[in-house]
Phi, psi and omega in degrees: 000147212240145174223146179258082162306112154275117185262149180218126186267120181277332149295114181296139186085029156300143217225159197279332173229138172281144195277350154195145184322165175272153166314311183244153151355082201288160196247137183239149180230118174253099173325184191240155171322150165070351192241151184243178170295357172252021174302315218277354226272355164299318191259017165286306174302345200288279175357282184290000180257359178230356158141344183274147174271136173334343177260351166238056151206117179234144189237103177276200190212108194286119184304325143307130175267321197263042144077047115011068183303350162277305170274335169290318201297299188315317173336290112026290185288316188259018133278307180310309164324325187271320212279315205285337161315289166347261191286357182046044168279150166226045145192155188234171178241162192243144182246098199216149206213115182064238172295005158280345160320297183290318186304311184268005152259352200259250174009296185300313205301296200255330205248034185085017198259025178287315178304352187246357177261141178252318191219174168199146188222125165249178198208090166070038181284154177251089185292310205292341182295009191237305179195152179269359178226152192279138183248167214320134166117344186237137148310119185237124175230136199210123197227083205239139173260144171265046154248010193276137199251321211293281203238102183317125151353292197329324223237012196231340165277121191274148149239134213111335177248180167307133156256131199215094187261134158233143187274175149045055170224155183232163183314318143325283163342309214293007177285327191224045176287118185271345203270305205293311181284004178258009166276345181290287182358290181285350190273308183290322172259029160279000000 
């Protein structure tokens, strides 16, 4: 039995190889259980009101909903690959949200994407279900609330990595945060 991943690019026009890198690094954004690519689309619109163009974001839409660390991770890996042809990049930073944190870390970890990753910024992630330490070589920023019902603080500090607690955001929330998208800001362009 043959299984098919659907992938889905939140950027328009895209081409099959870029014809020159895009200017900045492009971000790819990874749900959460239960969650899609259009989980993103607040902090994409942020993004792009702050300088990034529509050709360095991308969002992928994971085939496992209940975050399956073996098929999102292959996923995870054969997006990144299509986004770094695309855009002529040989690394991407990952934006990722709740068990998309473990799922992309799970990736960087197992599945070749350390070499392909530059930064990773989570969002209320459940990193630790995957490893307690941020891995080497990448920037890690962990972007967490300590009002999160979903997914414990606990389970969203890396060590090694930026730990960043925000108050009076619930897990959800931290998607459509204005305080939460200018640390994704800041986190990406360091």
């Amino acid at each position: 039995m043959s299984m098919m991943l659907v992938l889905a690019f939140t950027g328009l026009g895209q081409t099959e190889r870029a014809a020159a890198a895009t200017a900045r690094t492009p971000v790819v954004f990874v749900h959460g259980l239960t969650g899609s690519d259009s989980n993103f689309t607040f902090i994409e619109s942020y993004l792009r009101s702050q300088g990034w163009a529509k050709d360095e974001l991308f969002a992928i839409d994971l085939p496992s909903k209940q975050g399956n660390q073996l098929l999102n991770s292959a996923a995870i890996s054969q997006f990144v690959d299509d986004v770094l042809r695309q855009t002529g990049h040989s690394k991407v930073n990952i934006v990722a949200h709740s068990m998309g944190g473990a799922n992309s870390l799970y990736y960087i970890l197992n599945r070749g994407g350390a070499s392909k990753v530059d930064k990773l910024v989570t969002l209320g992630g459940a990193n630790r279900l995957t490893t307690n330490t941020a891995p080497q070589g990448i920037s890690v920023t962990s972007i967490y609330s300590l009002n999160d019902t979903i997914v414990s603080p606990v389970l969203s500090r890396l060590e090694g990595a930026t730990n960043i607690p925000v108050s009076l955001v619930s897990h959800v929330g931290l998607l459509f945060n204005s305080r939460v998208n200018g640390l994704i800001k800041t986190a990406l362009n360091e």
